[in-house]
N, C-alpha and C positions, 0 to 999 in steps of 0.2 A: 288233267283236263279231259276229260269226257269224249268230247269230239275231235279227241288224235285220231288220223287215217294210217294205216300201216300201210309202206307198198314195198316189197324188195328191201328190206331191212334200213326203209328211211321212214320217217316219222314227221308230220307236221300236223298242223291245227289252221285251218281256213274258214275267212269269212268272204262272203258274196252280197254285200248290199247292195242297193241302188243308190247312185251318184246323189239322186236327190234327199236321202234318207242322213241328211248330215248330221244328227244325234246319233243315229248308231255310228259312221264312219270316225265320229271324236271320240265316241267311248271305247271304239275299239282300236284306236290307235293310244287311248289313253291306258289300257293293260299291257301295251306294249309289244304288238302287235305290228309288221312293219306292212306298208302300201308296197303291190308288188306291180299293180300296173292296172289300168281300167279300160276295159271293154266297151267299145262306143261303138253306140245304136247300131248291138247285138241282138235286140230282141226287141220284138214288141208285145207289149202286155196285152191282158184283154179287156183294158177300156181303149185301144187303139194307141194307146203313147209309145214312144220307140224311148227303149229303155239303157241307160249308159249301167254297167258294171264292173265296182269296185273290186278287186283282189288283197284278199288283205293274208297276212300266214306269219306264223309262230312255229318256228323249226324245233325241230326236239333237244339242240343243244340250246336254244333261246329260251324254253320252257320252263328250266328249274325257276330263274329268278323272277319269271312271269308269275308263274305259277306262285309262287311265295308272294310276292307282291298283292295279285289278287285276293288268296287268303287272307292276307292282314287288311286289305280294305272292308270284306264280305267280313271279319270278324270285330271290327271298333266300329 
């Protein structure tokens, strides 16, 4: 997976949508991807909306079978 962060000899894979963004938050809870917790009206964007944000992460022992999984979707 591409967007593994190393820190201190841990490994994970993080996504940051927005709450309202519910096609990405399914599909990426559908690679298997677990919700670790959401960030409410942390931010405001700049058309003025105060924005809720999703935490989503795939640990490095989670990965193999992620990992595998998405390949066989991205490959049939």
């Amino acid at each position: 997976m591409p967007c593994v962060r190393k820190y201190r000899n841990a490994s994970a894979w993080n996504s940051k949508p927005t709450r309202l963004n519910e096609k990405s938050c399914a599909a990426i809870l559908r690679i298997g991807a677990k919700e670790e917790g959401t960030l409410r009206k942390h931010l405001i964007t700049w058309s003025g909306r105060v924005r809720d944000t999703v935490y989503f992460s795939i640990s490095d022992s989670e990965s193999p079978p992620v990992k595998q999984r998405l390949e066989q979707r991205l490959n049939s």
